[in-house]
Every structure is written in C-alpha cells, then in structure tokens.
N, CA, C and O atoms as a GROMACS GRO file, in nm:
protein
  488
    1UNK      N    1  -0.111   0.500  -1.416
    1UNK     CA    2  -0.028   0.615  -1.446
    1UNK      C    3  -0.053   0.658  -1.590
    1UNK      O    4  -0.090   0.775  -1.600
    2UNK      N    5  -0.044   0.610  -1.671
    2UNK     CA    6  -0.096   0.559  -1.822
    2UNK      C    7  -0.211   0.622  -1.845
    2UNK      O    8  -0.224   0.693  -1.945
    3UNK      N    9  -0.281   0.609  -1.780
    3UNK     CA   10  -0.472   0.638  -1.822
    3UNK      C   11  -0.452   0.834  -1.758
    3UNK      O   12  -0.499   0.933  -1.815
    4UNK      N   13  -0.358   0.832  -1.612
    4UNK     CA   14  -0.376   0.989  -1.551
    4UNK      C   15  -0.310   1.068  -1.651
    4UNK      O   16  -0.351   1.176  -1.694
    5UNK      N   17  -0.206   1.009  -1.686
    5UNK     CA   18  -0.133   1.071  -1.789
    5UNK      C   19  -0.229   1.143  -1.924
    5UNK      O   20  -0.241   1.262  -1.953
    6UNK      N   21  -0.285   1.030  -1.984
    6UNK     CA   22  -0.353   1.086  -2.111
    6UNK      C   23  -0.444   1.152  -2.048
    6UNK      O   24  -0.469   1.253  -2.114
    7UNK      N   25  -0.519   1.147  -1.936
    7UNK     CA   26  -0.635   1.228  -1.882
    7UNK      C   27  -0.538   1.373  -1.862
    7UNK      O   28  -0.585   1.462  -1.933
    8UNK      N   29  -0.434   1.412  -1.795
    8UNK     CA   30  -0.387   1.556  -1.810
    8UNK      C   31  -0.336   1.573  -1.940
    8UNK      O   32  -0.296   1.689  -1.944
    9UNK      N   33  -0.321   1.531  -2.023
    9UNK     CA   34  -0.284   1.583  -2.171
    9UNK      C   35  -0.399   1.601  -2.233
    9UNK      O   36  -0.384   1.692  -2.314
   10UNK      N   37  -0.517   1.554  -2.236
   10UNK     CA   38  -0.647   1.595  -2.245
   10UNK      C   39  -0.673   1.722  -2.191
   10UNK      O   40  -0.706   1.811  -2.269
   11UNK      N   41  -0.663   1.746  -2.061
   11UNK     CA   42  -0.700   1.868  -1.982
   11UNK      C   43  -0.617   1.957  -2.072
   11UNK      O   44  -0.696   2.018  -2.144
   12UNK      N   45  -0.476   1.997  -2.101
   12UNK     CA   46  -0.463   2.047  -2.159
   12UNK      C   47  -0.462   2.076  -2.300
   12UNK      O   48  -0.399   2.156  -2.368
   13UNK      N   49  -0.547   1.992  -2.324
   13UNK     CA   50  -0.599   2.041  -2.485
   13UNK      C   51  -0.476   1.958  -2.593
   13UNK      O   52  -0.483   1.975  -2.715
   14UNK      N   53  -0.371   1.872  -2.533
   14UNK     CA   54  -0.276   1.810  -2.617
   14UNK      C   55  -0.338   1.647  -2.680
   14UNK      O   56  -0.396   1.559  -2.615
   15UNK      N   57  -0.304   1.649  -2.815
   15UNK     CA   58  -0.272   1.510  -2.809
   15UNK      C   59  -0.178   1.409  -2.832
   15UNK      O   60  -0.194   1.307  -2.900
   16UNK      N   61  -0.036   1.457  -2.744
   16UNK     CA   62   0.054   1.356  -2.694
   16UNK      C   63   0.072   1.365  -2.544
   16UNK      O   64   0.000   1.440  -2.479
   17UNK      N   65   0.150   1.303  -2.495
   17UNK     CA   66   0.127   1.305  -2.344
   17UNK      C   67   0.288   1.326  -2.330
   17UNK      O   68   0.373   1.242  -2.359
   18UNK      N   69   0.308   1.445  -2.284
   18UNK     CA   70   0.457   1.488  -2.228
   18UNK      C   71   0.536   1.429  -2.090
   18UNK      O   72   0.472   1.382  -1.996
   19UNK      N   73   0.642   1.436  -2.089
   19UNK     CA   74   0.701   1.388  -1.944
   19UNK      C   75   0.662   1.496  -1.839
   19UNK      O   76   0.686   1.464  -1.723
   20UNK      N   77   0.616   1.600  -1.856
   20UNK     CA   78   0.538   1.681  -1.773
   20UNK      C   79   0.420   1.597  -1.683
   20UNK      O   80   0.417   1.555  -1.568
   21UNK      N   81   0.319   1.595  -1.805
   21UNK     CA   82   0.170   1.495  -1.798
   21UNK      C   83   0.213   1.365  -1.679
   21UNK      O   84   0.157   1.342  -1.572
   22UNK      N   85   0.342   1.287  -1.746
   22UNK     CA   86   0.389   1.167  -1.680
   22UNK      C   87   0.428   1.190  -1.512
   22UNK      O   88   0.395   1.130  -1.410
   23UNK      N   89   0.488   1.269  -1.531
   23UNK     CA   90   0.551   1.366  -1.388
   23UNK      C   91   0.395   1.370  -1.294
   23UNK      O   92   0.387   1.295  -1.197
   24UNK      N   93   0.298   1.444  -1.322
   24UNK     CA   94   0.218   1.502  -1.265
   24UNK      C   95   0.132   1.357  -1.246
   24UNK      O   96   0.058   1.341  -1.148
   25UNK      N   97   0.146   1.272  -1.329
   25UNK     CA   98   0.031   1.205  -1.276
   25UNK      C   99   0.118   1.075  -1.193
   25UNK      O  100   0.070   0.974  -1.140
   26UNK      N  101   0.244   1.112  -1.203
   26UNK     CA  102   0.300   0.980  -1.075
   26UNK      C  103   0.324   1.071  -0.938
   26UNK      O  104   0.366   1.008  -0.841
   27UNK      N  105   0.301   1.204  -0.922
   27UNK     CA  106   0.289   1.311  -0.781
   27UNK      C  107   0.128   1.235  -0.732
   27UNK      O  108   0.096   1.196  -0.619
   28UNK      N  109   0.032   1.234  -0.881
   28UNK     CA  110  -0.101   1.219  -0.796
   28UNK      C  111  -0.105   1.093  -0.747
   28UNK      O  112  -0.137   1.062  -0.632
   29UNK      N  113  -0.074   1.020  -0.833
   29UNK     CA  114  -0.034   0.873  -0.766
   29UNK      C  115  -0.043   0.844  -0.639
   29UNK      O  116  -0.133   0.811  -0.562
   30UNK      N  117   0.130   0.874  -0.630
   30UNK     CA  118   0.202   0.884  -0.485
   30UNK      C  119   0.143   0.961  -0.389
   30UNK      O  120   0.172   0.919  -0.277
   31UNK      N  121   0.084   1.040  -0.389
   31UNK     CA  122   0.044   1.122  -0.310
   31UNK      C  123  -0.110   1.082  -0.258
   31UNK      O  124  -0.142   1.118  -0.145
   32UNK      N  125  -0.226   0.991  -0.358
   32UNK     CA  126  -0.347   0.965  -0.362
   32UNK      C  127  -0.336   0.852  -0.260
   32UNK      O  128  -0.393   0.852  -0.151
   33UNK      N  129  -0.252   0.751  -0.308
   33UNK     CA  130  -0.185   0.606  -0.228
   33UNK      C  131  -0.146   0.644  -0.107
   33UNK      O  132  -0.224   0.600  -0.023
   34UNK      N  133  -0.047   0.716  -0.055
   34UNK     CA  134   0.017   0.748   0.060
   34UNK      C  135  -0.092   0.833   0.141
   34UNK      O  136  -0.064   0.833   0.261
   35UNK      N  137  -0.164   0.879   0.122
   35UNK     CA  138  -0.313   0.938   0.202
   35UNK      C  139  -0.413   0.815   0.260
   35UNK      O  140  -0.471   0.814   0.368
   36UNK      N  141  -0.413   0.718   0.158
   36UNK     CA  142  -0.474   0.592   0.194
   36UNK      C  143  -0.386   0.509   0.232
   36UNK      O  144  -0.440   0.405   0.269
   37UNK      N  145  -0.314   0.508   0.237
   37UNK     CA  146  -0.227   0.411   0.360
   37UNK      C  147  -0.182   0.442   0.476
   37UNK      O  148  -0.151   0.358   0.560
   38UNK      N  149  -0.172   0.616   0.499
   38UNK     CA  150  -0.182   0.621   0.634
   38UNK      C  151  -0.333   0.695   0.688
   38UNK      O  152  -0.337   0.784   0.773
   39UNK      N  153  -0.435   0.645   0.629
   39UNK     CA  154  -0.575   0.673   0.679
   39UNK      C  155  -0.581   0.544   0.742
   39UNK      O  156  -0.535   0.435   0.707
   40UNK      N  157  -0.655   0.584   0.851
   40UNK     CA  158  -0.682   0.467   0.946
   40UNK      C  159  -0.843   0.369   0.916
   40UNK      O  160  -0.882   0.253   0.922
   41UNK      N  161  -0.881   0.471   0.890
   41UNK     CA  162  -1.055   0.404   0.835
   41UNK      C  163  -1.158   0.428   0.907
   41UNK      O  164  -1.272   0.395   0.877
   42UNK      N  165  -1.114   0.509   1.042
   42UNK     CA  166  -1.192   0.584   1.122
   42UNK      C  167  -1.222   0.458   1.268
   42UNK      O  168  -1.228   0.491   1.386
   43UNK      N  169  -1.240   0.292   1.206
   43UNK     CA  170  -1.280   0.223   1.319
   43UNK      C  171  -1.137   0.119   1.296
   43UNK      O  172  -1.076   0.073   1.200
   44UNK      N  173  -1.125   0.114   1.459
   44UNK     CA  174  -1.061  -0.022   1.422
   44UNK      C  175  -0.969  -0.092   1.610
   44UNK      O  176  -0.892  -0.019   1.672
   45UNK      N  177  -0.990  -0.176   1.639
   45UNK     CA  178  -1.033  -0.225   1.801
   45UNK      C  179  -0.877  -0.196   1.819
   45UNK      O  180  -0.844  -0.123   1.912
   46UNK      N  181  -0.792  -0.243   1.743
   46UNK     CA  182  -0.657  -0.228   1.801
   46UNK      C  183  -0.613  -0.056   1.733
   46UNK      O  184  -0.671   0.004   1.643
   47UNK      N  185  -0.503  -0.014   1.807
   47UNK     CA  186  -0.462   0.065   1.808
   47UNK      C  187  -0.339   0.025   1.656
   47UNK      O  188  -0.264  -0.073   1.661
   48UNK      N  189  -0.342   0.098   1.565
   48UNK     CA  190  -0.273   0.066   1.431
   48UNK      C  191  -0.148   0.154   1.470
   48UNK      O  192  -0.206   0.253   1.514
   49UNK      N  193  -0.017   0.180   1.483
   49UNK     CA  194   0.068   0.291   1.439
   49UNK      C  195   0.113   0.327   1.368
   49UNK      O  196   0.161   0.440   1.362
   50UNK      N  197   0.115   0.247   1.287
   50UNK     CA  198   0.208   0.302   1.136
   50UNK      C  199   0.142   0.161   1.017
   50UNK      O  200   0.053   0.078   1.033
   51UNK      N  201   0.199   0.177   0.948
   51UNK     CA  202   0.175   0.111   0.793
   51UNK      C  203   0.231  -0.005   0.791
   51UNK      O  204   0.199  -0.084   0.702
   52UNK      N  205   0.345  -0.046   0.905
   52UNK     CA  206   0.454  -0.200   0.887
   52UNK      C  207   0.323  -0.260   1.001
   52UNK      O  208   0.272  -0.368   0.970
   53UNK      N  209   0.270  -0.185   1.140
   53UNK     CA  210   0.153  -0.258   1.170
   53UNK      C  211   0.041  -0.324   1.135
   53UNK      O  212  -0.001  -0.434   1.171
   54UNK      N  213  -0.002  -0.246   1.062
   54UNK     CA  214  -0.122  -0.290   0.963
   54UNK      C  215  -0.070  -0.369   0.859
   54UNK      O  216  -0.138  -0.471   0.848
   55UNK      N  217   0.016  -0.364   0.782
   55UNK     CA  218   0.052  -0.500   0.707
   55UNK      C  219   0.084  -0.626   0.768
   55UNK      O  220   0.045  -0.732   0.718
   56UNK      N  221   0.190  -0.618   0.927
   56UNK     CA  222   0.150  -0.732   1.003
   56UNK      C  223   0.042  -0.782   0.977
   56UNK      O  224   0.015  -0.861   0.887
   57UNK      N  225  -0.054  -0.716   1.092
   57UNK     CA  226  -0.177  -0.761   1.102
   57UNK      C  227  -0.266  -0.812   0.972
   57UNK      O  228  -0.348  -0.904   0.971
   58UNK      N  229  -0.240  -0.755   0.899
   58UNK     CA  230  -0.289  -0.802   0.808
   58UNK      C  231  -0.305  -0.918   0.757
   58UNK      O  232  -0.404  -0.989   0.738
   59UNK      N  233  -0.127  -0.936   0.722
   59UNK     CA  234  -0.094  -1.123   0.718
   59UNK      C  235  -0.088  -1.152   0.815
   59UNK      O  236   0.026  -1.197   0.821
   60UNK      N  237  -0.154  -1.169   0.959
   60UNK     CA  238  -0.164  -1.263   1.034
   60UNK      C  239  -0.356  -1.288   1.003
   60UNK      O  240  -0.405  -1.400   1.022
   61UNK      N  241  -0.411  -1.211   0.973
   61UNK     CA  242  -0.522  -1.220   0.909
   61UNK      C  243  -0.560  -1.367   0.838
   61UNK      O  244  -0.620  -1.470   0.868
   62UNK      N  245  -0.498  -1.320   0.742
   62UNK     CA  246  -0.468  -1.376   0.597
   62UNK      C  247  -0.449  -1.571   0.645
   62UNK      O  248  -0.518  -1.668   0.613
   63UNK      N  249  -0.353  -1.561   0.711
   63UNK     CA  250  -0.347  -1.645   0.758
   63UNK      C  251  -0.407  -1.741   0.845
   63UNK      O  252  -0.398  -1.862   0.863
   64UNK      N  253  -0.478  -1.638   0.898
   64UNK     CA  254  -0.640  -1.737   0.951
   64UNK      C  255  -0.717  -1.745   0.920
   64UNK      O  256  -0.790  -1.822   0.982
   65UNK      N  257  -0.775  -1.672   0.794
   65UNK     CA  258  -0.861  -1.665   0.702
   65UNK      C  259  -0.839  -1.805   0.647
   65UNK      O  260  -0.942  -1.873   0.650
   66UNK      N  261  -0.751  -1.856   0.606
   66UNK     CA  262  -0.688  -1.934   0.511
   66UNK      C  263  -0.706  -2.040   0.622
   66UNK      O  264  -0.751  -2.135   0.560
   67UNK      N  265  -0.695  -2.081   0.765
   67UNK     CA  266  -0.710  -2.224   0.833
   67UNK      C  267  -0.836  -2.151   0.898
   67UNK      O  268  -0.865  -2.166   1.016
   68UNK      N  269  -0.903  -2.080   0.818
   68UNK     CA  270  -1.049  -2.078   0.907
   68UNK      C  271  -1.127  -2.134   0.810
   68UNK      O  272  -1.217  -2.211   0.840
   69UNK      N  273  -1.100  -2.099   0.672
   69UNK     CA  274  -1.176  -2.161   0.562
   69UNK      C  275  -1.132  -2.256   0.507
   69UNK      O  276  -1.032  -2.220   0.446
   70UNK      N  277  -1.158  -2.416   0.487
   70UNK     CA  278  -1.105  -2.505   0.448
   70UNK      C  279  -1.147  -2.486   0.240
   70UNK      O  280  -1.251  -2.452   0.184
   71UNK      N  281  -1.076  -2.508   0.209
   71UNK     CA  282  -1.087  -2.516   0.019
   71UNK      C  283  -1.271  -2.587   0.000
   71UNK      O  284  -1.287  -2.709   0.001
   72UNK      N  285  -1.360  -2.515  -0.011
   72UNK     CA  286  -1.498  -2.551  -0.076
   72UNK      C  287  -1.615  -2.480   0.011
   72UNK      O  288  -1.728  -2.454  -0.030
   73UNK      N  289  -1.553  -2.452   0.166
   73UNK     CA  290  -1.623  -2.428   0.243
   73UNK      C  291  -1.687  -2.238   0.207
   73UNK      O  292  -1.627  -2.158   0.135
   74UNK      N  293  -1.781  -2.219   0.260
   74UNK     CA  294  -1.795  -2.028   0.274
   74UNK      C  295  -1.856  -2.008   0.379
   74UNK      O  296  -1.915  -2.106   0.426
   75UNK      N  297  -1.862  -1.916   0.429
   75UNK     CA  298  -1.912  -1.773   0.542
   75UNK      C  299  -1.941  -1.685   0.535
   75UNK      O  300  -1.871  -1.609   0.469
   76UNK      N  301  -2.067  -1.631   0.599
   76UNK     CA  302  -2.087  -1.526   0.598
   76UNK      C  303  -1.986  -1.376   0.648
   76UNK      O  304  -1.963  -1.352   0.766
   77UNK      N  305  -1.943  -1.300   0.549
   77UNK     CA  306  -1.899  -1.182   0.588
   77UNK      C  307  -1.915  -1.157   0.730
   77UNK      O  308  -1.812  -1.152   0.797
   78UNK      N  309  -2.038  -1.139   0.794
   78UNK     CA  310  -2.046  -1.063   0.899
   78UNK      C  311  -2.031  -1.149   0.971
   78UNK      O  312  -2.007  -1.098   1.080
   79UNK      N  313  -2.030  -1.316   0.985
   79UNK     CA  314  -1.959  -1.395   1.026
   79UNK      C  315  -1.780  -1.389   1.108
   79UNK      O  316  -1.741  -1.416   1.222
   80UNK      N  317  -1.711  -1.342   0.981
   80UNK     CA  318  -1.621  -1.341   0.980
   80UNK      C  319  -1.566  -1.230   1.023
   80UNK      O  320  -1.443  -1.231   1.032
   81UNK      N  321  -1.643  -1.099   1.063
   81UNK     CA  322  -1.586  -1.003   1.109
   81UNK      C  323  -1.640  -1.000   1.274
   81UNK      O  324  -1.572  -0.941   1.358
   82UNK      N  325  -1.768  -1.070   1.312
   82UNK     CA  326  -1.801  -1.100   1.442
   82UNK      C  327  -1.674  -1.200   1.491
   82UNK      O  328  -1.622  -1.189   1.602
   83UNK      N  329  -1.633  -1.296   1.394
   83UNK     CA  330  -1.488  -1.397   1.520
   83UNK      C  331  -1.408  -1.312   1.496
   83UNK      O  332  -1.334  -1.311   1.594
   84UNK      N  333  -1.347  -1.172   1.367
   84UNK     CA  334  -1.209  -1.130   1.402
   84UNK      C  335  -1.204  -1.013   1.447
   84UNK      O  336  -1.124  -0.996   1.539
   85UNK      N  337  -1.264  -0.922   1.412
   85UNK     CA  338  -1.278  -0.803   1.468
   85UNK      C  339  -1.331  -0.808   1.604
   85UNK      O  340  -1.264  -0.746   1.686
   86UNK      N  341  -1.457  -0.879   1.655
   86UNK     CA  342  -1.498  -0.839   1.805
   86UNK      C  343  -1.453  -0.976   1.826
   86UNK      O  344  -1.370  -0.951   1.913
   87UNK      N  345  -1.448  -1.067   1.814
   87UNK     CA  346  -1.339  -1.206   1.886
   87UNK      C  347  -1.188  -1.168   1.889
   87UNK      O  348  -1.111  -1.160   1.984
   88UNK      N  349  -1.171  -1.151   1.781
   88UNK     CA  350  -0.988  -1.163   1.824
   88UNK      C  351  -0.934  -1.066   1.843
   88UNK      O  352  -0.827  -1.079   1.903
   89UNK      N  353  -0.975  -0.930   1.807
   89UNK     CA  354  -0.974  -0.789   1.828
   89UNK      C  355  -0.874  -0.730   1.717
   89UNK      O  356  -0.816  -0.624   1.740
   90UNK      N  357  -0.855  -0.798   1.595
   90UNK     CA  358  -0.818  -0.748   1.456
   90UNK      C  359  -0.889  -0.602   1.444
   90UNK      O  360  -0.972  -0.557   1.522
   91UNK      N  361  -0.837  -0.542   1.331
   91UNK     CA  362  -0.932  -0.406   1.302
   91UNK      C  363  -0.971  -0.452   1.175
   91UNK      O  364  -0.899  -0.523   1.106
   92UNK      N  365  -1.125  -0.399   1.131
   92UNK     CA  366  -1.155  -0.449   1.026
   92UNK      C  367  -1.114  -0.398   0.912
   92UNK      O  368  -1.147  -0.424   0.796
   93UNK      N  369  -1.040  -0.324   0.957
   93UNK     CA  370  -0.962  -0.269   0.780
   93UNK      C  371  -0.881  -0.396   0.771
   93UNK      O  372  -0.900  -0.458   0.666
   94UNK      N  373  -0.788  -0.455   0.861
   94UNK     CA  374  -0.679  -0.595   0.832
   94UNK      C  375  -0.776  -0.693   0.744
   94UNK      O  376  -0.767  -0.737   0.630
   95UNK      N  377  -0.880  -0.710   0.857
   95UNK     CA  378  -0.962  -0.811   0.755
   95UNK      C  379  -1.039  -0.782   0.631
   95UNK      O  380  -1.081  -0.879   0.569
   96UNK      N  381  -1.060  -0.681   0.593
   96UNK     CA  382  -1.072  -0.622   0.449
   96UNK      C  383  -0.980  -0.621   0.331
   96UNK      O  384  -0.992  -0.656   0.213
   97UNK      N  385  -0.883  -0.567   0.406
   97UNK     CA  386  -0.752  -0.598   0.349
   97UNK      C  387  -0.666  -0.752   0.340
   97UNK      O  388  -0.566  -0.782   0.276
   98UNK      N  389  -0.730  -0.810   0.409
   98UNK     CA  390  -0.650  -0.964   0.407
   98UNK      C  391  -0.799  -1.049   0.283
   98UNK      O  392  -0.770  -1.150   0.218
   99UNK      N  393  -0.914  -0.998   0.274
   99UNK     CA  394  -0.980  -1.046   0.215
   99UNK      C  395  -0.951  -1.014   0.042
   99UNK      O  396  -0.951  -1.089  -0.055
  100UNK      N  397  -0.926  -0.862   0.057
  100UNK     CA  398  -0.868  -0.803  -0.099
  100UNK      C  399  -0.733  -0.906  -0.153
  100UNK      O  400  -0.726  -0.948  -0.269
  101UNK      N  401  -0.663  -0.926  -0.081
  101UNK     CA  402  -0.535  -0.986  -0.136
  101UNK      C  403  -0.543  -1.137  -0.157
  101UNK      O  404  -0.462  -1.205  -0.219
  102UNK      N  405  -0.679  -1.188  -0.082
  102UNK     CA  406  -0.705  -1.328  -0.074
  102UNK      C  407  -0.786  -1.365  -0.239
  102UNK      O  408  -0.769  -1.452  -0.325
  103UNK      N  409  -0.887  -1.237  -0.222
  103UNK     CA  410  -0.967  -1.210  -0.358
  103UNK      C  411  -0.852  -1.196  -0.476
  103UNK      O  412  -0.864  -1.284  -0.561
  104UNK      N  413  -0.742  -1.105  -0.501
  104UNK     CA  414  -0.658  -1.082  -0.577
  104UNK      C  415  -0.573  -1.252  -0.643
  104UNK      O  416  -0.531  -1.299  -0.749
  105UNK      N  417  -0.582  -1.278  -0.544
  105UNK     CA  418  -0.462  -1.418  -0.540
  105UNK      C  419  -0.547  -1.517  -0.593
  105UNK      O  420  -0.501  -1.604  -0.667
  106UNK      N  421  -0.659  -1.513  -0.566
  106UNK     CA  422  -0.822  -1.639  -0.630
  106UNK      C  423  -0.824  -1.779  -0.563
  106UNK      O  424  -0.848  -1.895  -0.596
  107UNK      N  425  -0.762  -1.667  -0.384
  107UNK     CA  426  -0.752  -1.825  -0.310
  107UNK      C  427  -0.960  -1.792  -0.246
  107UNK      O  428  -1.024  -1.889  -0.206
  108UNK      N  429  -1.014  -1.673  -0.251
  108UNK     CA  430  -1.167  -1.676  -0.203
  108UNK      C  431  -1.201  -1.564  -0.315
  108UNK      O  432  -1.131  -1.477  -0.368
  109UNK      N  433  -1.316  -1.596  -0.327
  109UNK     CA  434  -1.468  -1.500  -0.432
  109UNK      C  435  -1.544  -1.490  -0.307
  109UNK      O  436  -1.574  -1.569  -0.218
  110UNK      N  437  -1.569  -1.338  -0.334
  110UNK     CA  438  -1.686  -1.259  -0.264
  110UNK      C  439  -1.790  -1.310  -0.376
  110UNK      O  440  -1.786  -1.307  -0.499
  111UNK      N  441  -1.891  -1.364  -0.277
  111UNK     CA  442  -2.080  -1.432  -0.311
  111UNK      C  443  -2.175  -1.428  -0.274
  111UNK      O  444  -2.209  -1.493  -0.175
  112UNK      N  445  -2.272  -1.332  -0.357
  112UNK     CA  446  -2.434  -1.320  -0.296
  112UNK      C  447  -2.393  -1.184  -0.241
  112UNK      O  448  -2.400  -1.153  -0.122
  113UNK      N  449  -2.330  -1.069  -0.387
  113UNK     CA  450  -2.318  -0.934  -0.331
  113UNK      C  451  -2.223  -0.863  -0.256
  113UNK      O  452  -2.218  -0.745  -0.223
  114UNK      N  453  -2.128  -0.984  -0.229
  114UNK     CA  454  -2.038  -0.986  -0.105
  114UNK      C  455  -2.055  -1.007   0.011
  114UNK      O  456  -1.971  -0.988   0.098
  115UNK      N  457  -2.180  -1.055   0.030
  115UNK     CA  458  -2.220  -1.088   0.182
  115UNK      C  459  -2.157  -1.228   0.222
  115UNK      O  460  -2.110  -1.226   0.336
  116UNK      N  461  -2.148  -1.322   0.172
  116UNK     CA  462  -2.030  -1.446   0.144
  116UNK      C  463  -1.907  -1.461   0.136
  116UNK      O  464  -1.870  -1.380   0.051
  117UNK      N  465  -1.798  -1.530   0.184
  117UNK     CA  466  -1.671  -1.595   0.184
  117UNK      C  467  -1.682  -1.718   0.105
  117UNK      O  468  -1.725  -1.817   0.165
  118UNK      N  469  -1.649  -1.731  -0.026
  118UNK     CA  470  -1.605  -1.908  -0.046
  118UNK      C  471  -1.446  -1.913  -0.108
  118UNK      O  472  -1.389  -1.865  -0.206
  119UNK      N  473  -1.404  -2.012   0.026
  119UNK     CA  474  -1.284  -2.030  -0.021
  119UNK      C  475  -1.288  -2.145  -0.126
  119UNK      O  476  -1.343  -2.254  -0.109
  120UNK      N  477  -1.201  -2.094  -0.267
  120UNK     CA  478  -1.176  -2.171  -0.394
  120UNK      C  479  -1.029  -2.243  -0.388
  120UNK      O  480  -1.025  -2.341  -0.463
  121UNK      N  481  -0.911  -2.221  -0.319
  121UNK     CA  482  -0.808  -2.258  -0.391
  121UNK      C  483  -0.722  -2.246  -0.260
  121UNK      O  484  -0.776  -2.189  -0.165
  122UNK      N  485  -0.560  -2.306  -0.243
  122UNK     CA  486  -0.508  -2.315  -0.136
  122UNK      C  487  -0.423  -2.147  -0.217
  122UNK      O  488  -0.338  -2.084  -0.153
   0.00000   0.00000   0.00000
C-alpha cells in the first residue's frame, strides 16, 4: 500500500503522499486481490465455487503435502501434481497454493528452478 501510495503521488507530480494517494491505492489493492481470488486459473479437475472452496481444498492439500513429504525427503513438481491433480482430482491452483503457503511458512524450498519439492521443517 506504502510503495502504491508514493507511486500515485509521484504520478502526480507531489512529494508527499496525501490520504487521497492512500485511498486510491487501498481501491487498487482491494480490487487487484479480489479479481485474483475469484479467478479460477482457467484449469482445474474439480469444480471450485467460491473462495471458502478453494481455501478448503487448499488446506486439505497442505495437509498431504505435509504426510506425503517426510522432513529431508523431495519430489519432483510434476510428480506431485501427477498424484494430486490427476490422482486425487485436486485443482492445481490448491496445490500451488498449498505449496506457496508451505514455501511462506519454510516448512518446503522450491529446487533446481522449481522443478523440486524438499521438505525442510515440520
């Protein structure tokens, strides 16, 4: 919000950043986010309906990610989207998304480009 902010007080030629600037860049925000959360991603085996679905799914993901990879072990990406996406019939945005939050948390590192899973940490 911080960085959009000074970027429209720039655009307009200011150098302080007004509650205007602040205003406008928490509309783009909200509005940039909420486009990508109800975009579907174009593929995905199960039928998604809304945004509380896909976060399910998600953490049920997450959660097998986590007793699929034991702490030291890794996998190949396309591994892992051949057992969940065409095995279990997840959509691969869940497992993208269960991999981002797994990556975030520093329970797995994407390795070798991202073509790799190694789980680091419980």
């Amino acid at each position: 919000i911080t960085r959009i902010s000074e970027s429209l007080a720039k655009l307009t030629l200011t150098s302080l950043v007004t509650e205007s600037h602040v205003d406008e860049a928490i509309r783009l925000f909200l509005a940039s986010t909420m486009h990508a959360a109800t975009a579907t991603g174009g593929s995905s085996s199960s039928n998604l309906n809304s945004n509380a679905d896909l976060q399910a799914e998600t953490q049920k993901v997450e959660e097998e990610l986590r007793r699929r990879l034991p702490v030291g072990w890794s996998t190949a990406l396309r591994q892992l989207k051949k057992e969940f996406v065409d095995g279990r019939g997840y959509s691969e945005q869940s497992l993208s998304r269960a991999l981002g939050v797994l990556q975030r948390r520093e329970v797995v590192q994407m390795r070798k480009g991202g073509s790799v899973v190694f789980r680091v940490a419980n």
